[in-house]
PDB file as gemmi writes it, atoms N, CA and C in Angstrom:
CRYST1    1.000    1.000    1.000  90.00  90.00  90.00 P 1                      
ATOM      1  N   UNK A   1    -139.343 206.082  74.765  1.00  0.00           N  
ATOM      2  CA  UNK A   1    -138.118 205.559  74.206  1.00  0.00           C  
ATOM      3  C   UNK A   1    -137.861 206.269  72.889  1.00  0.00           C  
ATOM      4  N   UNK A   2    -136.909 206.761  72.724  1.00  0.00           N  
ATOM      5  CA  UNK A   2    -136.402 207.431  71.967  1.00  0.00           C  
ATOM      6  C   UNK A   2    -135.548 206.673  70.577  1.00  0.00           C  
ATOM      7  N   UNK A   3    -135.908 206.404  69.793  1.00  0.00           N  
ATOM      8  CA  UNK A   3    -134.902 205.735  68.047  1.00  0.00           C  
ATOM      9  C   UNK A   3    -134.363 206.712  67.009  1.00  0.00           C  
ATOM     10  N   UNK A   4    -133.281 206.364  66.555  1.00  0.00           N  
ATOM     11  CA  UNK A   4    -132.972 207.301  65.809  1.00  0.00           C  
ATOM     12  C   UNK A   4    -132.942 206.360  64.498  1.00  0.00           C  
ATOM     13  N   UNK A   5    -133.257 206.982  62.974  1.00  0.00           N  
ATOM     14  CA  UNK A   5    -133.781 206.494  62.267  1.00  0.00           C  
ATOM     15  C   UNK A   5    -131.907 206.608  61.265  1.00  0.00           C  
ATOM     16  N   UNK A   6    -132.046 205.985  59.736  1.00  0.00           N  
ATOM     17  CA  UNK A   6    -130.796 205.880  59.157  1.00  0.00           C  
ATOM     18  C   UNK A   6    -130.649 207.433  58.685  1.00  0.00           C  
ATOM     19  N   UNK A   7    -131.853 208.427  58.545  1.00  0.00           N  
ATOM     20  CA  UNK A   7    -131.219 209.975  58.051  1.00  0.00           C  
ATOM     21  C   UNK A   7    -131.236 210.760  59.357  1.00  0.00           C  
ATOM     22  N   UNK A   8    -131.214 210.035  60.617  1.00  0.00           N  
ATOM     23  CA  UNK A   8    -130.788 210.792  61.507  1.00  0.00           C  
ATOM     24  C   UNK A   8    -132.072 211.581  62.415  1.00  0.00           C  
ATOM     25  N   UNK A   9    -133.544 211.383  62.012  1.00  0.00           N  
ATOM     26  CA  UNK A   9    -134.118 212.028  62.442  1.00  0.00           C  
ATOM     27  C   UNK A   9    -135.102 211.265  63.800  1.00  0.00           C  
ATOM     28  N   UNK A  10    -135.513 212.347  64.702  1.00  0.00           N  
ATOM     29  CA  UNK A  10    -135.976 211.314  65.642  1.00  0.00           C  
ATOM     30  C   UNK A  10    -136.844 211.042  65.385  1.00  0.00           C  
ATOM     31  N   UNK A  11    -137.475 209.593  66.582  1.00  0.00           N  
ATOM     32  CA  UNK A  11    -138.928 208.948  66.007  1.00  0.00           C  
ATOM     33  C   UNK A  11    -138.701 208.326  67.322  1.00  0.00           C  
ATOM     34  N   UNK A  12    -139.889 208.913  67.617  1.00  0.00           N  
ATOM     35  CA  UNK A  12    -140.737 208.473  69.184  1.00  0.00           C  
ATOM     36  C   UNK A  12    -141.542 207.204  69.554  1.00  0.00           C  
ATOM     37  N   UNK A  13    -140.710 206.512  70.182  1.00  0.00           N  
ATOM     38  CA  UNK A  13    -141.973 204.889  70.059  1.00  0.00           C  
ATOM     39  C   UNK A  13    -143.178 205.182  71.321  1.00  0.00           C  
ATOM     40  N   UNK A  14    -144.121 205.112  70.757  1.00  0.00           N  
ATOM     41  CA  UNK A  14    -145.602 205.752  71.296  1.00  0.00           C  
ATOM     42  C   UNK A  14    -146.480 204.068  71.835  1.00  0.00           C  
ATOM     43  N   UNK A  15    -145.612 202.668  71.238  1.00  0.00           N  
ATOM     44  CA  UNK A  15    -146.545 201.967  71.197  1.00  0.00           C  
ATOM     45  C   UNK A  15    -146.081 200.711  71.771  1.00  0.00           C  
ATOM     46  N   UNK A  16    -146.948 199.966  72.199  1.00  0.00           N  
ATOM     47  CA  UNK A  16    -146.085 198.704  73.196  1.00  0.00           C  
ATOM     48  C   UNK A  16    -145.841 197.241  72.781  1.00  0.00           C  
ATOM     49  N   UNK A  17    -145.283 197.463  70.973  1.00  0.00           N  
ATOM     50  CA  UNK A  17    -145.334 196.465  69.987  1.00  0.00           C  
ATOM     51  C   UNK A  17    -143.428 196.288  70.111  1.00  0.00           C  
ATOM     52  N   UNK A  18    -143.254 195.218  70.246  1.00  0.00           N  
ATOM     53  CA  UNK A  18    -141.819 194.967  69.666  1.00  0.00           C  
ATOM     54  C   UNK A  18    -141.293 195.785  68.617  1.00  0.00           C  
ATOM     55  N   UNK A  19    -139.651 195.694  68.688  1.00  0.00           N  
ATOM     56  CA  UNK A  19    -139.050 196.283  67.203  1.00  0.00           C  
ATOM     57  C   UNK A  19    -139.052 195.190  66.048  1.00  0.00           C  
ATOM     58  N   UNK A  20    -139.183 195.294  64.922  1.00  0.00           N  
ATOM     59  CA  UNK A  20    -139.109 194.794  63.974  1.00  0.00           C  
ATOM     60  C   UNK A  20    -138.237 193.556  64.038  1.00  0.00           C  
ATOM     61  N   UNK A  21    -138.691 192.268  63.216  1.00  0.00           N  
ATOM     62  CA  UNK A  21    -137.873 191.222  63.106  1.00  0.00           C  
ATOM     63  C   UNK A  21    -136.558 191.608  62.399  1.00  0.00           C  
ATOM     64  N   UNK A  22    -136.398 192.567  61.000  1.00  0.00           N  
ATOM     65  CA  UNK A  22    -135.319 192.793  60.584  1.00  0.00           C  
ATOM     66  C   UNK A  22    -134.258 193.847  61.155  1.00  0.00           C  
ATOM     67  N   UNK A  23    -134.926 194.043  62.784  1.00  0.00           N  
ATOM     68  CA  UNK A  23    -134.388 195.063  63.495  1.00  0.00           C  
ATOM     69  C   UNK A  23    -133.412 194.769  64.189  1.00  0.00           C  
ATOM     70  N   UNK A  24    -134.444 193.942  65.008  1.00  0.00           N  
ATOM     71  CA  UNK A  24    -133.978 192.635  65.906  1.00  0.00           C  
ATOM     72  C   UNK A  24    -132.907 191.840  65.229  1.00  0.00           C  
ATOM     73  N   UNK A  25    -132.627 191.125  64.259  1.00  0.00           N  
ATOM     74  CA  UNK A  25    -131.439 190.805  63.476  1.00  0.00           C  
ATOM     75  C   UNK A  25    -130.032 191.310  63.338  1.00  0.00           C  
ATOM     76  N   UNK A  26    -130.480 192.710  62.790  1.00  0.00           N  
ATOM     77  CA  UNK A  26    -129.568 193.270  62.729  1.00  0.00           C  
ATOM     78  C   UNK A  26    -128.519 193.903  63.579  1.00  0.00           C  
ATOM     79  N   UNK A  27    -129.206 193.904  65.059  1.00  0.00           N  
ATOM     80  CA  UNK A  27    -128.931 194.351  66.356  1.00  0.00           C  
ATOM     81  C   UNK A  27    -127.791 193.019  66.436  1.00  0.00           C  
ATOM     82  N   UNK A  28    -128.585 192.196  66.422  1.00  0.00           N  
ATOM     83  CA  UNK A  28    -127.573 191.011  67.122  1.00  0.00           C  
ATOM     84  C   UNK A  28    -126.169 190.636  66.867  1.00  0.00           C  
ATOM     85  N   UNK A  29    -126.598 191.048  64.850  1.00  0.00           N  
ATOM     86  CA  UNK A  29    -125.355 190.730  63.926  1.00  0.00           C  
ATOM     87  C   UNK A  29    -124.055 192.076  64.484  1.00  0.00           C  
ATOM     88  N   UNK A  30    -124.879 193.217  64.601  1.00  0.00           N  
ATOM     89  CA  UNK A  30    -124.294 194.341  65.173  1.00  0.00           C  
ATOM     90  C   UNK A  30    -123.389 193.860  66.612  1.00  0.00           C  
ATOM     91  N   UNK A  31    -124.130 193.109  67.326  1.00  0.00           N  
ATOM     92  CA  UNK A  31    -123.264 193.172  68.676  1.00  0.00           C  
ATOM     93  C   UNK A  31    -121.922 191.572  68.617  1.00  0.00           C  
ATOM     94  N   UNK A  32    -122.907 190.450  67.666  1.00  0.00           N  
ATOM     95  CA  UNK A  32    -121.645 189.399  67.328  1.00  0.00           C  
ATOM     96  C   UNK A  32    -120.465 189.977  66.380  1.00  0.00           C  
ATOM     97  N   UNK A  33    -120.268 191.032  65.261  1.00  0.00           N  
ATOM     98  CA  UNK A  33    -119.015 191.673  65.120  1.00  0.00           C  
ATOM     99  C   UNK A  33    -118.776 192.498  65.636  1.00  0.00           C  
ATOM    100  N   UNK A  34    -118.899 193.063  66.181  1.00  0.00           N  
ATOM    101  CA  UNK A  34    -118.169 193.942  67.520  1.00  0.00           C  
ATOM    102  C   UNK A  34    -117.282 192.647  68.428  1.00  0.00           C  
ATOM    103  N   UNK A  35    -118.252 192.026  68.909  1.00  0.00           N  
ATOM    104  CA  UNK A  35    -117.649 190.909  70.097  1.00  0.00           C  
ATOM    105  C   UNK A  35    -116.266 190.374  68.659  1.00  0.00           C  
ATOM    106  N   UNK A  36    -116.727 189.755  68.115  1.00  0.00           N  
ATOM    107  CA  UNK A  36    -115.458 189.155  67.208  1.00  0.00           C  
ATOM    108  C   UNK A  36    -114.383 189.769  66.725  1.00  0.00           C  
ATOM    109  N   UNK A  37    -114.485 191.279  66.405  1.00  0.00           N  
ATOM    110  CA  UNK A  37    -113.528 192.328  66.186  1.00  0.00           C  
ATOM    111  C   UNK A  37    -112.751 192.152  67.357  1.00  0.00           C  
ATOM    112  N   UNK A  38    -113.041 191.871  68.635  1.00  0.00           N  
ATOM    113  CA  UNK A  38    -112.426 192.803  69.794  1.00  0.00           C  
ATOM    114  C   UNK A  38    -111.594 191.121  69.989  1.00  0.00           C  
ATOM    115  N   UNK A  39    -112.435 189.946  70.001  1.00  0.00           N  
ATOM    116  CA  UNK A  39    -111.538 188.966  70.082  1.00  0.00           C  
ATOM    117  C   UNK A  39    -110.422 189.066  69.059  1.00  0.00           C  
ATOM    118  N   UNK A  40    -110.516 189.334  67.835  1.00  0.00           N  
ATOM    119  CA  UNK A  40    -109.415 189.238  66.573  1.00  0.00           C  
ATOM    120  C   UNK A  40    -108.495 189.980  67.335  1.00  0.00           C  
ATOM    121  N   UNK A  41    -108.241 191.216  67.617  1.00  0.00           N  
ATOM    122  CA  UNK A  41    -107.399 192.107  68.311  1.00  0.00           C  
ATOM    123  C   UNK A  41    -106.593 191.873  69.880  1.00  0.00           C  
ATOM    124  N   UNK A  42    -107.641 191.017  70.323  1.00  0.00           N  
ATOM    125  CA  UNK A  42    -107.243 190.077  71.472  1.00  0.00           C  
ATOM    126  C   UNK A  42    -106.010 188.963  70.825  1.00  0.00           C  
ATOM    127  N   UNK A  43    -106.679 187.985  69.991  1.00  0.00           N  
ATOM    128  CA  UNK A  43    -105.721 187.119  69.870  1.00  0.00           C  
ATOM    129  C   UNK A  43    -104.298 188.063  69.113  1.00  0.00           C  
ATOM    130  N   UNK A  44    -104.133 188.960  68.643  1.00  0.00           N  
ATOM    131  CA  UNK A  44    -103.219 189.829  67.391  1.00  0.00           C  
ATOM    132  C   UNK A  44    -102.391 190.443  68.792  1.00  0.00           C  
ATOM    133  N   UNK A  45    -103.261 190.849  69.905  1.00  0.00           N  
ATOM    134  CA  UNK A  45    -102.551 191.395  70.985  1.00  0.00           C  
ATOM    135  C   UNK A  45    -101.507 190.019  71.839  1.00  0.00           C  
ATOM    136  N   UNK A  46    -102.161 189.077  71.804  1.00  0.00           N  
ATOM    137  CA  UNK A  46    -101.619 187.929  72.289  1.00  0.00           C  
ATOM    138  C   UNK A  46    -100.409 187.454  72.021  1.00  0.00           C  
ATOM    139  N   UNK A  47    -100.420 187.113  70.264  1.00  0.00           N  
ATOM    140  CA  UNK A  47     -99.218 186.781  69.497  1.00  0.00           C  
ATOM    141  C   UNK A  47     -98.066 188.067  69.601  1.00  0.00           C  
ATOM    142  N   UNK A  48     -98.566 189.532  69.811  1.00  0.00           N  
ATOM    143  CA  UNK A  48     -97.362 190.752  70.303  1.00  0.00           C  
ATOM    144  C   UNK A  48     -96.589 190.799  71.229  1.00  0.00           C  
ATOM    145  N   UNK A  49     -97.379 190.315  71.918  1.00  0.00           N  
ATOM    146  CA  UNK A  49     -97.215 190.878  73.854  1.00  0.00           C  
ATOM    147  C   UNK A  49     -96.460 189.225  73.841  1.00  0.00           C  
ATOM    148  N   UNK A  50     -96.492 187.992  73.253  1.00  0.00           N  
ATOM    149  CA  UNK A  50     -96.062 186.625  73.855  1.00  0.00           C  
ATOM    150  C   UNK A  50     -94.530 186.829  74.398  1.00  0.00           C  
ATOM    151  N   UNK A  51     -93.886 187.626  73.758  1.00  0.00           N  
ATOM    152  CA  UNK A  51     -92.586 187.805  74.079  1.00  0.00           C  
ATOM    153  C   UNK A  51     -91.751 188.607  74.940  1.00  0.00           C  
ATOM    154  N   UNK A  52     -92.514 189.611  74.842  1.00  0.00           N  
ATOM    155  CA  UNK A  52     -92.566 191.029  75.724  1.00  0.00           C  
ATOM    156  C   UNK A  52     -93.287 191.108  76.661  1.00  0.00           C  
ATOM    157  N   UNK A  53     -94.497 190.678  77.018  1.00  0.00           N  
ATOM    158  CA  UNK A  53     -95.131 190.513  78.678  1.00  0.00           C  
ATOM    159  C   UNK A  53     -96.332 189.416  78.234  1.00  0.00           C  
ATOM    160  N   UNK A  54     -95.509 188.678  78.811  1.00  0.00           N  
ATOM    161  CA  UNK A  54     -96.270 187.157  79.050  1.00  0.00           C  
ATOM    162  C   UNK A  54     -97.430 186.979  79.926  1.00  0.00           C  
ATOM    163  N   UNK A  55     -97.181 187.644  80.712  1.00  0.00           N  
ATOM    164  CA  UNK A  55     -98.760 187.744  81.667  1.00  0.00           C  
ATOM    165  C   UNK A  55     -99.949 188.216  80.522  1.00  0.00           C  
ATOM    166  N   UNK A  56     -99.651 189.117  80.769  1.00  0.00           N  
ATOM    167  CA  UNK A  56    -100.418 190.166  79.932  1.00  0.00           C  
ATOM    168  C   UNK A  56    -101.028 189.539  78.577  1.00  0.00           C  
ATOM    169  N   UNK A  57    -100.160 188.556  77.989  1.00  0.00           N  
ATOM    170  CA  UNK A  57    -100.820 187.740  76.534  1.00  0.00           C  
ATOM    171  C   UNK A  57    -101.155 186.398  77.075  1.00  0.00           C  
ATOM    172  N   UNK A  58    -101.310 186.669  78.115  1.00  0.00           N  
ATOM    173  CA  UNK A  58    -102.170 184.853  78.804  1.00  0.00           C  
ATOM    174  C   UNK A  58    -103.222 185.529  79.008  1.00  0.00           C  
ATOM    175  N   UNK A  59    -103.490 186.941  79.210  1.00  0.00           N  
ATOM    176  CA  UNK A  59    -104.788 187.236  79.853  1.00  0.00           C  
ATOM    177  C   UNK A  59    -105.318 187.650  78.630  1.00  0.00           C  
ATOM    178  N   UNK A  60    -104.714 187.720  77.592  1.00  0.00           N  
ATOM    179  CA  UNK A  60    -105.351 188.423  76.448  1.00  0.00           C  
ATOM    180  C   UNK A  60    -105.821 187.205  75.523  1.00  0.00           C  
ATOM    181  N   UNK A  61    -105.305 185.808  75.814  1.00  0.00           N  
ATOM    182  CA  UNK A  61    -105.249 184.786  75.107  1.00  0.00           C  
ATOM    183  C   UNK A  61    -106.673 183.983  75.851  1.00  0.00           C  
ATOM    184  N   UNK A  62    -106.806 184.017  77.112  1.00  0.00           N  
ATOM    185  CA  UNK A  62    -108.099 183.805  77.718  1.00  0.00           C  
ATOM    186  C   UNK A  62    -109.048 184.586  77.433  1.00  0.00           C  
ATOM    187  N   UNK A  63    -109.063 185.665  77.157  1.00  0.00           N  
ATOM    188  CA  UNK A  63    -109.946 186.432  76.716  1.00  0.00           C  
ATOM    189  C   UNK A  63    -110.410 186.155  74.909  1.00  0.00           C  
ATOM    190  N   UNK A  64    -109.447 185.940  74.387  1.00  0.00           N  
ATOM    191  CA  UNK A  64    -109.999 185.480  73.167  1.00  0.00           C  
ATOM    192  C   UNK A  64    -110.372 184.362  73.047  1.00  0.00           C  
ATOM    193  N   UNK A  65    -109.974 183.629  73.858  1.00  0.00           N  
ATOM    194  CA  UNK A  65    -110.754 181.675  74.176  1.00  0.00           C  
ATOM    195  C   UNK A  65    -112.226 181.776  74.584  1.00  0.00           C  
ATOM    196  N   UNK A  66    -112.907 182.992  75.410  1.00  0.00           N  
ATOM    197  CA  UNK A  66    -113.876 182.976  76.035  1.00  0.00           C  
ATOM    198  C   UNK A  66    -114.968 184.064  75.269  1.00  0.00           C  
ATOM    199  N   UNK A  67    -114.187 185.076  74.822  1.00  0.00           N  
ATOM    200  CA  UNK A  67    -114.911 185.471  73.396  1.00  0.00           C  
ATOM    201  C   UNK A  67    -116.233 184.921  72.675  1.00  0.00           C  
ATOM    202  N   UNK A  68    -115.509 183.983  71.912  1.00  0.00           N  
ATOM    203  CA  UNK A  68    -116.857 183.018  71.060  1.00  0.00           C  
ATOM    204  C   UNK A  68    -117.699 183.082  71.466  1.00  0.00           C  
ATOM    205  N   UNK A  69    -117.573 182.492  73.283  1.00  0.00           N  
ATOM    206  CA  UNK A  69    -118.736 181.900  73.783  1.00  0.00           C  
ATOM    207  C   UNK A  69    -119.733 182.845  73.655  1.00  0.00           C  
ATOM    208  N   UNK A  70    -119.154 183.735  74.210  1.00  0.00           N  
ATOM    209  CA  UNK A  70    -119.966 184.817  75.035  1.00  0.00           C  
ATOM    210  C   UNK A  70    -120.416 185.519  74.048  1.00  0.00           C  
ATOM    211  N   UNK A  71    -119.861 185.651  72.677  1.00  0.00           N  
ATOM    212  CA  UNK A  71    -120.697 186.250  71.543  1.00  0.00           C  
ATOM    213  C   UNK A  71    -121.732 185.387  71.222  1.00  0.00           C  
ATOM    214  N   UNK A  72    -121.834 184.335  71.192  1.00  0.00           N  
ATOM    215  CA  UNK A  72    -122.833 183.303  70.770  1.00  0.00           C  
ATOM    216  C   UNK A  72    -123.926 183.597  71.767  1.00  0.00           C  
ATOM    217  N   UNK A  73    -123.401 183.517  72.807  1.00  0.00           N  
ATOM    218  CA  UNK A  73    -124.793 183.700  73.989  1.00  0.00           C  
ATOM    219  C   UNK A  73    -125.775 184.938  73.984  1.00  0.00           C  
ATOM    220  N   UNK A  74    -124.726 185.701  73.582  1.00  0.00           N  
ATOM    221  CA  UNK A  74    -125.131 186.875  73.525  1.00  0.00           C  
ATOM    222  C   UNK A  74    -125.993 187.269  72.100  1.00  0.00           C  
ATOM    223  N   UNK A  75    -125.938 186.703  71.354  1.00  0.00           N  
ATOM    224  CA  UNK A  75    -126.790 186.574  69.776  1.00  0.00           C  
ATOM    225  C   UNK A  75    -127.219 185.736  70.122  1.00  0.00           C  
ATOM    226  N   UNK A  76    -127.781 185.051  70.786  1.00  0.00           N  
ATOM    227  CA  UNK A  76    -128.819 183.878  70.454  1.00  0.00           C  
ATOM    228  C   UNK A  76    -129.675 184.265  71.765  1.00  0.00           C  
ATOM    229  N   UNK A  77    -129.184 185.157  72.474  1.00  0.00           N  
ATOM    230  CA  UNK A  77    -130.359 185.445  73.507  1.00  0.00           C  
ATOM    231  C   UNK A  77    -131.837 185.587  73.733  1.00  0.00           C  
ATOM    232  N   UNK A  78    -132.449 185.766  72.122  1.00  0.00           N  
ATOM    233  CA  UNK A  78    -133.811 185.659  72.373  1.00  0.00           C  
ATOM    234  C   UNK A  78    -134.121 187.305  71.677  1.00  0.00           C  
ATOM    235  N   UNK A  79    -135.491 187.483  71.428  1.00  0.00           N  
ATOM    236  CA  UNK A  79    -135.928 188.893  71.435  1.00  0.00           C  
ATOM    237  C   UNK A  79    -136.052 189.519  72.486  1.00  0.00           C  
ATOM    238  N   UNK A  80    -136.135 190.539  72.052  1.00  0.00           N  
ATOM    239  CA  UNK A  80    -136.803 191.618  73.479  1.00  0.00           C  
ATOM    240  C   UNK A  80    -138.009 191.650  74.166  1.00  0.00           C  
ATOM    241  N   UNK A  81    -137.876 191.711  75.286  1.00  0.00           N  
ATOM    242  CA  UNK A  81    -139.074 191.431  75.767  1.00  0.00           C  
ATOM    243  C   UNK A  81    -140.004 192.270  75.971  1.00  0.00           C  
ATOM    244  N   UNK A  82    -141.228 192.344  75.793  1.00  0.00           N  
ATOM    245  CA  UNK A  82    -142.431 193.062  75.436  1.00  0.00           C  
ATOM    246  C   UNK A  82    -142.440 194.258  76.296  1.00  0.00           C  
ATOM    247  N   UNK A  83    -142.688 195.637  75.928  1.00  0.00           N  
ATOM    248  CA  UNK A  83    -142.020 196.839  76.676  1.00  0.00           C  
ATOM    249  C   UNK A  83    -143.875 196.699  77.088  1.00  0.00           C  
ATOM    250  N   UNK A  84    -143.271 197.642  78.291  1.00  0.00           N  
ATOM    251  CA  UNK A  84    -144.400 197.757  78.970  1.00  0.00           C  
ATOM    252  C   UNK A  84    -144.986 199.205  78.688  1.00  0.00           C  
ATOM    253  N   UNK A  85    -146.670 198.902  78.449  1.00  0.00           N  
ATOM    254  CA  UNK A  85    -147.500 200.043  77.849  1.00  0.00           C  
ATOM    255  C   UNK A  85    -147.506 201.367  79.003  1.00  0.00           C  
ATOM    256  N   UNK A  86    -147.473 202.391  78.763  1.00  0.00           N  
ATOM    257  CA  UNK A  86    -147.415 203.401  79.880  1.00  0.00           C  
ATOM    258  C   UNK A  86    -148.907 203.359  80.610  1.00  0.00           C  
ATOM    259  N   UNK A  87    -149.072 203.342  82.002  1.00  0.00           N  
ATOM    260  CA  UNK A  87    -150.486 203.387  82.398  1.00  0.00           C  
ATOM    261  C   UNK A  87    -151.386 204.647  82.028  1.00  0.00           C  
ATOM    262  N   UNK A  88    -152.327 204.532  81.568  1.00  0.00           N  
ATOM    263  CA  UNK A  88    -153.244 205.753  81.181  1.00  0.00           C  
ATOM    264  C   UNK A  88    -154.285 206.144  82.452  1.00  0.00           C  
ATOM    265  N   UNK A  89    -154.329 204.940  83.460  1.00  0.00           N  
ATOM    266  CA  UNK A  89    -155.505 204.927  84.538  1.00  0.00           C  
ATOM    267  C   UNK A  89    -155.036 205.580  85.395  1.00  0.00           C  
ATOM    268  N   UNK A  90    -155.536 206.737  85.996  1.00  0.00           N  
ATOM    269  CA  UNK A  90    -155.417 207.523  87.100  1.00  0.00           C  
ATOM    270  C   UNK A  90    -156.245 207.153  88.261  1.00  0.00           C  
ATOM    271  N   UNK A  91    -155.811 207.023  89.353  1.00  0.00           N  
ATOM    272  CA  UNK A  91    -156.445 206.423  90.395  1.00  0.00           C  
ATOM    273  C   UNK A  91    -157.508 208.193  90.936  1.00  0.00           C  
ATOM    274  N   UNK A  92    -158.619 207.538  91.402  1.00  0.00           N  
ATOM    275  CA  UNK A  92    -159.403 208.432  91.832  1.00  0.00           C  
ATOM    276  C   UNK A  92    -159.138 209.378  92.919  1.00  0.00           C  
ATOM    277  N   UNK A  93    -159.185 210.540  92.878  1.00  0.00           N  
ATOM    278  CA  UNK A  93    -158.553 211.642  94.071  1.00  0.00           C  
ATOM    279  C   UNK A  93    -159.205 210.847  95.878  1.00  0.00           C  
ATOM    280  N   UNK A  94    -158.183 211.022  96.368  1.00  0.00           N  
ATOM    281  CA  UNK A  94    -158.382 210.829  97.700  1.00  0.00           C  
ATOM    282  C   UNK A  94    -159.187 210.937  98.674  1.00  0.00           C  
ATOM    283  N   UNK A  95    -160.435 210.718  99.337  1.00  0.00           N  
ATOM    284  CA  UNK A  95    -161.740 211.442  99.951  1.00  0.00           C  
ATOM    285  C   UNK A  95    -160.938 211.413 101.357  1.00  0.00           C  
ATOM    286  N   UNK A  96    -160.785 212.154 101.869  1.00  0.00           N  
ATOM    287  CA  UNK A  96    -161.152 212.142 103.110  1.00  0.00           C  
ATOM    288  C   UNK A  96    -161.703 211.591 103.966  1.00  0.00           C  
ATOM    289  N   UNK A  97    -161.677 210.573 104.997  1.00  0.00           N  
ATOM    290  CA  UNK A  97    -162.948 210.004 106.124  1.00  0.00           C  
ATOM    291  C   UNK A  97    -163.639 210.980 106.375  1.00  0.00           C  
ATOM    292  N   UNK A  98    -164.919 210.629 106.732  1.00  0.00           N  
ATOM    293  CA  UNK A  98    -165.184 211.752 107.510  1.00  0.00           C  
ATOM    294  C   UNK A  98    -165.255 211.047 108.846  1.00  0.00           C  
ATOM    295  N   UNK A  99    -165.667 212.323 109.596  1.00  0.00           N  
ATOM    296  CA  UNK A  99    -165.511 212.341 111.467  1.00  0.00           C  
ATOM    297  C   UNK A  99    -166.787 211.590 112.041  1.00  0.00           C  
ATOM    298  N   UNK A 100    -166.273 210.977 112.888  1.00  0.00           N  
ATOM    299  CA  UNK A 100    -167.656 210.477 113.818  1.00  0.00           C  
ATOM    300  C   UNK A 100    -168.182 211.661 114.163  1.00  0.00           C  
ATOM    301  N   UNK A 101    -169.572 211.075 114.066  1.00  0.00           N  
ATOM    302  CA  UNK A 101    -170.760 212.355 114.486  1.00  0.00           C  
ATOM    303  C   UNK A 101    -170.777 212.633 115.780  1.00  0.00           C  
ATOM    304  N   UNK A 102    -171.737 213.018 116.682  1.00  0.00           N  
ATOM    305  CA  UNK A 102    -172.635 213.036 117.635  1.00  0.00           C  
ATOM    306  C   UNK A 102    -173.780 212.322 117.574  1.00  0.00           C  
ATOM    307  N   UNK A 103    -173.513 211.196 118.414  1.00  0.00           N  
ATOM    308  CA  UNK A 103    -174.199 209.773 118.592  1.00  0.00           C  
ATOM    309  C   UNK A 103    -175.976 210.178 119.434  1.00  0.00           C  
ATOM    310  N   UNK A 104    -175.602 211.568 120.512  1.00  0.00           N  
ATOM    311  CA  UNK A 104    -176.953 211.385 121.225  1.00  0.00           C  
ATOM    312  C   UNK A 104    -178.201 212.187 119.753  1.00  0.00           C  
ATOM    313  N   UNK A 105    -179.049 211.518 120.606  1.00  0.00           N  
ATOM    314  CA  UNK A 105    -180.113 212.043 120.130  1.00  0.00           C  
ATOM    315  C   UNK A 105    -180.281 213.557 120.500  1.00  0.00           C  
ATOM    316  N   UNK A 106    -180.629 214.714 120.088  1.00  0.00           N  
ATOM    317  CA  UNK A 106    -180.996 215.813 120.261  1.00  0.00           C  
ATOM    318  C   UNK A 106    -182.170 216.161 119.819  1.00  0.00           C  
ATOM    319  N   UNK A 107    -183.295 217.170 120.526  1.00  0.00           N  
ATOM    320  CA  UNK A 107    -184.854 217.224 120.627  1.00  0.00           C  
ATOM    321  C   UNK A 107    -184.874 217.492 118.845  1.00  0.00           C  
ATOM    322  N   UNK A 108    -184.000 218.082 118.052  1.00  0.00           N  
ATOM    323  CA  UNK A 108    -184.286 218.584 116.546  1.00  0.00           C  
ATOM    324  C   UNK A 108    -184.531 217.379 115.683  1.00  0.00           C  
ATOM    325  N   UNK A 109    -184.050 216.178 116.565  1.00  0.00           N  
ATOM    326  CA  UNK A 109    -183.506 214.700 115.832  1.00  0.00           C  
ATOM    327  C   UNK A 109    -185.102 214.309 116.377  1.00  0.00           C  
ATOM    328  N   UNK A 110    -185.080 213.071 115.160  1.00  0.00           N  
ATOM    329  CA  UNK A 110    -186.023 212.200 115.404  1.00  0.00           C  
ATOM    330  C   UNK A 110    -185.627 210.801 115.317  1.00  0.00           C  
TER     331      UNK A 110                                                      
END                                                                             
């Protein structure tokens, strides 16, 4: 997994520890204004369009009614869940069966 850091440089996650609590925060706050920006513009589209295409600002007016929710759900979802460590165990190379023998006895056999 690949992060990019605030001067831009990369940084390789090597390890199978969560991201940071103040990471995790900030992610969330990141995705509840986004969601709330896009509702504000929803309802601003709503009050435009009410006069000029009425469909169109009922669907934009449901969309900003359902907004909230779905930003809330969406920030309160919980952390991330524990990434899984890459396996290091290589399974052992494949043997071959071997063949049934020759069952009789022969004079070399004892």
């Amino acid at each position: 997994m690949l992060r990019r850091k605030r001067k831009g440089t990369e940084v390789f996650r090597i390890t199978g520890a969560r991201m940071g609590l103040d990471e995790d925060v900030r992610g969330r706050q990141r995705r509840y204004v986004i969601s709330m920006a896009v509702r504000t513009l929803s309802v601003i589209a709503t009050v435009l369009l009410w006069n000029v295409e009425r469909h169109l600002a009922v669907v934009t007016l449901v969309a900003g009614a359902l907004l909230p929710y779905v930003a809330v759900v969406i920030a309160n979802a919980g952390r991330e869940s524990t990434p899984k460590l890459p396996s290091n165990f290589l399974p052992p190379p494949a043997r071959p069966a071997l063949e049934a023998g020759n069952l009789r006895k022969t004079s070399d056999q004892s």
